[in-house]
N, C-alpha and C positions, 0 to 999 in steps of 0.2 A: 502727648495726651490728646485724644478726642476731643474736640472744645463743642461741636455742632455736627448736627447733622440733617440733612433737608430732602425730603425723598418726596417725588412725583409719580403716579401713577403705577406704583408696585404692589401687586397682587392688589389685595384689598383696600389699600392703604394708600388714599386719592389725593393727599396731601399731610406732610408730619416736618414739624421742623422742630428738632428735638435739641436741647441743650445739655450737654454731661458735665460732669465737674469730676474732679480730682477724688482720691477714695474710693469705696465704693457705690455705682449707683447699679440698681438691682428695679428689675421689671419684671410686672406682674400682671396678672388677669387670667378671665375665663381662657378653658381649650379652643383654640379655633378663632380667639380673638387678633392674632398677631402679632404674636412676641417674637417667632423666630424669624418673619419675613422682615422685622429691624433689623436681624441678624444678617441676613440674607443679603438686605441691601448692604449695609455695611461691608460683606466680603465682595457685591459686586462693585464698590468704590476702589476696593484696594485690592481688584486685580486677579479676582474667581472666576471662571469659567461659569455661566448663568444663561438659563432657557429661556429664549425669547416667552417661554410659560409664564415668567415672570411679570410680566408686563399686565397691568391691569385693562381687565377687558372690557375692549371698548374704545380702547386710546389704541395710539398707533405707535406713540411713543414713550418713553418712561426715562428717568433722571435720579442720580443721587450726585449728593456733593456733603463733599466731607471737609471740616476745617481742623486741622491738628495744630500743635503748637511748633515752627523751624524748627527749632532745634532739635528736630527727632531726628531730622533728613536732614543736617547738614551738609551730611555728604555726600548724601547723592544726591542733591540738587548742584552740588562743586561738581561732581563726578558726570552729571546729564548736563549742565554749561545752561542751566535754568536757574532764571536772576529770584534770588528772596523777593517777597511782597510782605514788607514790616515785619512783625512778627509768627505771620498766618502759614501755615499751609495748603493750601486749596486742592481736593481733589477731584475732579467730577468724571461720572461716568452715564453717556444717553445712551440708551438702550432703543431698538425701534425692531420693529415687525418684519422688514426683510431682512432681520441678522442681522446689520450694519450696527456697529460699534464706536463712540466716540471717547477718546478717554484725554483727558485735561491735565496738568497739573500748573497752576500759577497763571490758568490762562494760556496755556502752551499745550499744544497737542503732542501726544507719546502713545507708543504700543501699549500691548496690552501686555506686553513683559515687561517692558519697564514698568508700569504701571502695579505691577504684580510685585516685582524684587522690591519699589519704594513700599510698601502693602507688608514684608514681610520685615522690613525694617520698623514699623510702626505698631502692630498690633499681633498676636496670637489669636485666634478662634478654636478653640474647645469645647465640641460638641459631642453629643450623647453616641457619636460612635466612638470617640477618643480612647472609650473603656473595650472596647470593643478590640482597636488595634493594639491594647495595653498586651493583647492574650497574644497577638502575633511575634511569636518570641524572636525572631528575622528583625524588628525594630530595636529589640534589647543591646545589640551592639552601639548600634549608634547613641542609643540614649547614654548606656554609659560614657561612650567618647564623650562625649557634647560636655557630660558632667564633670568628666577627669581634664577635661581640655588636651584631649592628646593628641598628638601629632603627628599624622601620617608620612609629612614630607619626606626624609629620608629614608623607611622603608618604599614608599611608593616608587622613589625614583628606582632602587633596587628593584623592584616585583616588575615594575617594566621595561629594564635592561635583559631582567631572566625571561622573560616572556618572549620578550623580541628573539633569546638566542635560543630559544624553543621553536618558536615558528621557522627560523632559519633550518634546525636542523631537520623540522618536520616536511619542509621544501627539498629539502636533500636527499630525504630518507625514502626515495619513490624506489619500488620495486625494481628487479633487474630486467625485466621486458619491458616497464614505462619508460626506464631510463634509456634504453636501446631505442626506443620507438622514438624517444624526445630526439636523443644523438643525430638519428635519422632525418627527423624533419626538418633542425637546427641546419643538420649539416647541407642537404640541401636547398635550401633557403639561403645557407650563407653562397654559395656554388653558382646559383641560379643569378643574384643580387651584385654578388663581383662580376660575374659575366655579362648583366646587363650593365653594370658601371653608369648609373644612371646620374646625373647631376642637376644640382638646383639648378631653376633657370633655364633647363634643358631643353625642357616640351615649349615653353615660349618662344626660344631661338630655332627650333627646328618647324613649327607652327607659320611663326611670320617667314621663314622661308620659303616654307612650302606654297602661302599663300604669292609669295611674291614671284614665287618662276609658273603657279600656276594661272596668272595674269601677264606674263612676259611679253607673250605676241603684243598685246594692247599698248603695254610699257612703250617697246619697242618702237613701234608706231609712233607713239609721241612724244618719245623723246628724240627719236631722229627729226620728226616737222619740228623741235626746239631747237634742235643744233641747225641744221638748214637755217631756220629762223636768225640765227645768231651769227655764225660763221661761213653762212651759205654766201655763192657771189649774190653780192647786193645785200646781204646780210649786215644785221645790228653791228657786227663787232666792226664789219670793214669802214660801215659808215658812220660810225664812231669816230674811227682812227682817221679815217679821211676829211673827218670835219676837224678834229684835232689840230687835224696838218694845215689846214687851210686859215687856224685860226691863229696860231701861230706866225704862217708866215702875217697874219694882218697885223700884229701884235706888233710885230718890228717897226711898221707905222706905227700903230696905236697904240700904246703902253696900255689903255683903259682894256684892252684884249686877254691881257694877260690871265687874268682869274676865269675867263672863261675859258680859255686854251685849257687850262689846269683840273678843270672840273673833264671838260673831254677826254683829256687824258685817263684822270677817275675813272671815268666812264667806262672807257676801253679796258683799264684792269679791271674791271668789275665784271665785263661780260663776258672778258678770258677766263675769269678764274669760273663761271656759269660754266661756261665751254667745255671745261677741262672736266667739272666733275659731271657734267650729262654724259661724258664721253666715259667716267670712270665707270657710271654707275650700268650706263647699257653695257660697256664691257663685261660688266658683275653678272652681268643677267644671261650671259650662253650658258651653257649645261645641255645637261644630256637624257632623254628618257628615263636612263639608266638612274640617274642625282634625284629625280623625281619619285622615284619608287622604292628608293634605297629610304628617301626622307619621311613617308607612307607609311613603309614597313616600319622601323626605328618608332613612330608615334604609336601604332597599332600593340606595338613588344610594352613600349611602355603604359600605355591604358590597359593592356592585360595584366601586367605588374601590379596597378593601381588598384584591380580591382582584387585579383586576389591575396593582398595584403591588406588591405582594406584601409588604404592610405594615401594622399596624394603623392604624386612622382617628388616634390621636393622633402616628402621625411622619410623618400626608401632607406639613405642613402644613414640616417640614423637609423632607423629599424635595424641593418645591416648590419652594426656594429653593437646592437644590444642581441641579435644573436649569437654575433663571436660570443660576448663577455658571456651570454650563458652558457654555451658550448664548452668554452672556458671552465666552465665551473661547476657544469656538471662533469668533464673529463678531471679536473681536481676532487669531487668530490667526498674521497674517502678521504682523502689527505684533510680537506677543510672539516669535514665531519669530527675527525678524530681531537682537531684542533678546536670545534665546540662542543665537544662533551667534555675537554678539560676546563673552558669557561663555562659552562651552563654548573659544570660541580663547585666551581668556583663560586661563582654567583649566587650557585642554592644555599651554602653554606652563610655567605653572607647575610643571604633571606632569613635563613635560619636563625643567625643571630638575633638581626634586626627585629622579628619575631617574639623571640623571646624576651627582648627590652619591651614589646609593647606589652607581652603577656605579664609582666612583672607589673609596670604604670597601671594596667585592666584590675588586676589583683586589690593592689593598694586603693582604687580608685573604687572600685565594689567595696570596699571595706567600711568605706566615706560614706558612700551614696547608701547603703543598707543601713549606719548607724545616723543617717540623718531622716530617713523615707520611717525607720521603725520607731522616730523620736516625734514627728507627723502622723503615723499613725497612733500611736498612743494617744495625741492631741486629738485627733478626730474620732472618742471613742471605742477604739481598740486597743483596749491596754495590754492584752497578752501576745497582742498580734506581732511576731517574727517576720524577719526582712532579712532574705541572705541574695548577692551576687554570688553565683556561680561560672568562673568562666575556666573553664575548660581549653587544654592546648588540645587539639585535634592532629597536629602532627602534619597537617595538609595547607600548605603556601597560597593564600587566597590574595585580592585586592585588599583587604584587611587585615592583614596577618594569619595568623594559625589559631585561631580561637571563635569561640563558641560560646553566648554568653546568653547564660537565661536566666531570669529572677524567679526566686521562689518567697512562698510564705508558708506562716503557718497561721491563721487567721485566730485559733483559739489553743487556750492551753493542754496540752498533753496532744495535739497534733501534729503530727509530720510534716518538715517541711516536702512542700510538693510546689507543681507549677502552676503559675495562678489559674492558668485555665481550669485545672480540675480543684481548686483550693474555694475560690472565690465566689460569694452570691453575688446579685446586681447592687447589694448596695455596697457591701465589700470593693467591688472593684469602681465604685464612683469614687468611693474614699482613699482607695490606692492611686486610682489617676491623678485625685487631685495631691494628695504627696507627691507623689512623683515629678506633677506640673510645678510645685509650690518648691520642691527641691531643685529640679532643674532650672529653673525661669530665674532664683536671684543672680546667678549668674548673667543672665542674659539681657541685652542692650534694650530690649523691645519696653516701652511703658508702658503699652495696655496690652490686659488680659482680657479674654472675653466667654463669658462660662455659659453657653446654651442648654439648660435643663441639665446640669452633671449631676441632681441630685434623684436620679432614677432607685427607686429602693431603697432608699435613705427618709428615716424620720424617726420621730423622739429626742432622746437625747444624741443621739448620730447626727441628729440634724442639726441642732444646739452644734452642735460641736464642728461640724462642717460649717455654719454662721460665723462663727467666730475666726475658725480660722480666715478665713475672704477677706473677714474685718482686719485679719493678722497681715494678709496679703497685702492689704489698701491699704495699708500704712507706707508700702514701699515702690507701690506700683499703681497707677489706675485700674481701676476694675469694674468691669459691667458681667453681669449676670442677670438669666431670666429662672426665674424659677417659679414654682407651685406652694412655697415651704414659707409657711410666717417665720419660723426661727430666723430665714436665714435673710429674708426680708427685713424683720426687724430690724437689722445690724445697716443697714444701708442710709450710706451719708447722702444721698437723693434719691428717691422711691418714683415710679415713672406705674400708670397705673394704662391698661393696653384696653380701652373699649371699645367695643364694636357694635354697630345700630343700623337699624335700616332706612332706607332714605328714599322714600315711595319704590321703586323696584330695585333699587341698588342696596350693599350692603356697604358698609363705610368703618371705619377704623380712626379711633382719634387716641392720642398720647397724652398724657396730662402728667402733670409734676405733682405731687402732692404734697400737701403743706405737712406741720405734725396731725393735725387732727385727721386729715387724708388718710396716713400713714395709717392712724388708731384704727379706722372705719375697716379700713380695706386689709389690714389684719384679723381684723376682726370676721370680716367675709372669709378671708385664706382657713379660721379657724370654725364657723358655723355656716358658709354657703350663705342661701341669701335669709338665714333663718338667726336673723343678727338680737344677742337680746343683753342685758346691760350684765349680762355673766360673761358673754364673752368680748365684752366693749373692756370689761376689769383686766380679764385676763390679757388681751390687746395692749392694755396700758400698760399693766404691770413688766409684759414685753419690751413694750418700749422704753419704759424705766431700766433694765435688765441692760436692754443694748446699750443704753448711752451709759452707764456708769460703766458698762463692763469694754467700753470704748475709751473712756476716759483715763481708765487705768492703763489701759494700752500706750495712749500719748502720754500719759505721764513716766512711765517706766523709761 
């Protein structure tokens, strides 16, 4: 449930720190005062996409924060590894002028998706185009699903095993010139690829090669003045060995000789084993013009390789081997073809099934939803008003099954049913939506509802009757509504009144709670404008005598 809501510099509305309560609370005032930028702000808390437009002008920055009660978001405060704050929800969103976006929850920064899905666990917004997408009959599957709870999983795993073995066979089924032309290019490619035999690590080892015999002379040079240096006469190693020997023989006097004798000797293996590999490595180093141009050539094959494969030398060598397997399989492929059109008939048949299990659940499931939407509308002043689910198999395997599902009506007696779109006035279809929201939603986890202006073309006793229902709603659900309608204001367990004033050159918006006499006044406005006189201060009353007893019978039932 909404518990608060604190909004800074949005549109109009330069500071509003609003409190809801459980039931229904219902907001009202003049056009143009700012009933829907509460709304507004509210969906940019939880997670709507919103125009830096929104931000009131003048500021640079704008803020809402929203306090709901945990336990709406149990889960996915467990599921986002974001610690409870008592029993609060906290959610804020800073809005600012270069785009930049800040979104909150508990104190803890999150996307603006996350931000979004906790939004869609918390509250509904139903607004005056809601009627609008009622007429888009492409929603009517879903709504039914949502209503019947039915379950896609095992047809979907089906619909995309057949799909897969569709696009397989659509990969296969290339004409007989593409296929010759593919043959051709595979086949050379694999030709070209074996012959160059190119191996990871390749171009490295032939690289520091190349680089090392095309420095050899220099090499050469010094590592002969190292060996000289070492084992030349008068060289390290000899005078090494010569001091060895001399320390030795003192050693046979001097026992204290010994450890250094020992280290000399060290010594000398250490400069042999020097000796030995300067001597392997300059031996490495002869070659031939010939080794040089051969090593040239071999890197030059392979950077042409690389480029016209369009991959480095160490994934020729795979490439190479996804060409076999295609060559492979496109020289199988009438064999593999024949082998998936007995799965893909396989599979369809299954689809087919599985189909028709959902067409039967669709069936019984419209059956439900039209004998509960035509028991709501009767409630909401259409008593003669008809509700049928039509859903139709189509014969054609979609992500949804094979069906086709449009609602119809028939809004008055002795008329055909038809599709709402050509059935329905504007107020007709405010009072269809809201059946339709009021049938779908008890089902649904979300506690609050939120009904921006749904009563367009609605009033008299349609209106009466759309009141009471909200009141029927807020019995089970939070509920916020703005509306223009005293009926339906009436019925509202906290009444919030939207003013707006000017404030030397600025225009200003404030929110107020109204007590019962508030209520009486400002119904009273909904019903004479500002031409208030003690006829319609009675009539006001007499409302609001109406709502509460006809509230009170409701909690007592």
């Amino acid at each position: 449930m909404l518990q608060e809501l604190q909004i800074e510099n949005i549109a109009v509305i330069e500071k509003a720190d609003i409190g809801f309560g459980p039931g229904l609370n219902v907001l009202t005032g003049e056009t143009g005062a700012g009933k829907s930028i509460i709304i507004d702000a509210i969906a940019a808390v939880t997670g709507a996409r919103v125009s830096r437009d929104l931000i009131r002008g003048g500021a640079e920055k704008a803020s809402v924060t929203a306090v709901f009660e945990r336990s709406d978001a149990a889960g996915w405060l467990e599921e986002n590894e974001i610690e409870a704050d008592g029993d609060e929800l906290i959610l804020q969103r800073r809005l600012s002028r270069d785009g930049k976006t800040g979104c909150r929850v508990n104190g803890c920064p999150v996307s603006l998706n996350q931000l979004r899905a906790l939004g869609e666990a918390l509250l509904e917004i139903h607004g005056q185009n809601d009627g609008l997408k009622l007429l888009d009959e492409r929603r009517h599957l879903s709504a039914l699903d949502s209503f019947g709870e039915i379950s896609f999983d095992v047809y979907s795993t089906a619909y995309r095993k057949l799909c897969a073995i569709r696009e397989e066979q659509e990969r296969l089924r290339m004409d007989e010139a593409e296929k010759e032309h593919r043959q051709i290019l595979l086949s050379d490619s694999v030709a070209e690829l074996e012959q160059a035999a190119v191996s990871p690590g390749e171009t490295e080892e032939l690289s520091a090669r190349r680089d090392l015999l095309r420095n050899s002379e220099k090499l050469t040079e010094s590592l002969q003045s190292a060996r000289s240096a070492l084992d030349g006469d008068g060289g390290a190693l000899n005078t090494a060995q010569e001091a060895a020997w001399h320390c030795r023989h003192a050693a046979a006097m001097a026992p204290d000789l010994a450890e250094a004798g020992k280290k000399l000797d060290e010594a000398g293996f250490l400069l042999s084993d020097a000796a030995e590999l300067l001597r392997d490595f300059q031996e490495s180093l002869q070659f031939s013009p010939e080794e040089y141009d051969r090593l040239e050539q071999r890197l030059k094959d392979i950077s042409r390789l690389e480029r016209k494969y369009r991959r480095p030398a160490d994934e020729l060598q795979d490439y190479l081997e996804r060409c076999r397997s295609e060559l492979d399989e496109i020289s199988s492929s009438d064999e593999r073809l024949r082998d998936l059109d007995r799965e893909a008939e396989k599979q369809r048949k299954l689809c087919t099934e599985l189909a028709a299990k959902l067409h039967q659940e669709r069936v019984q499931a419209g059956r439900r939803l039209a004998e509960r939407v035509e028991t709501e509308l009767h409630e909401l002043s259409m008593p003669s008003a008809r509700f049928r689910t039509e859903v139709a198999d189509t014969g054609k395997l979609g992500p949804n099954g094979a069906d086709e599902v449009r609602f119809l009506l028939s809004a008055n007696r002795g008329e055909e049913l038809g599709r709402i779109s050509r059935i329905a006035s504007g107020g007709e279809l405010s009072r269809i939506m809201l059946a339709l929201k009021s049938v779908l939603s008890r089902g649904d986890p979300v506690p609050t509802m939120i009904f921006d202006e749904i009563d367009t073309g609605v009033s008299g006793i349609a209106a009466q009757r759309v009141g009471e229902h909200l009141a029927g709603l807020s019995a089970e659900k939070q509920v916020l509504c703005v509306t223009h309608l005293p009926q339906i204001a009436a019925m509202a367990d906290r009444h919030y009144v939207i003013l707006k004033n000017e404030a030397g050159e600025r225009t200003m918006t404030q929110v107020e709670l109204l007590d019962r006499e508030g209520k009486r006044l400002e119904l009273a406005r909904l019903h004479g404008g500002d031409h208030i006189t003690e006829t319609t201060l009675l009539s006001a009353e007499e409302q609001l005598q109406y709502a509460e007893n006809f509230k009170t019978g409701k909690k007592q039932k």
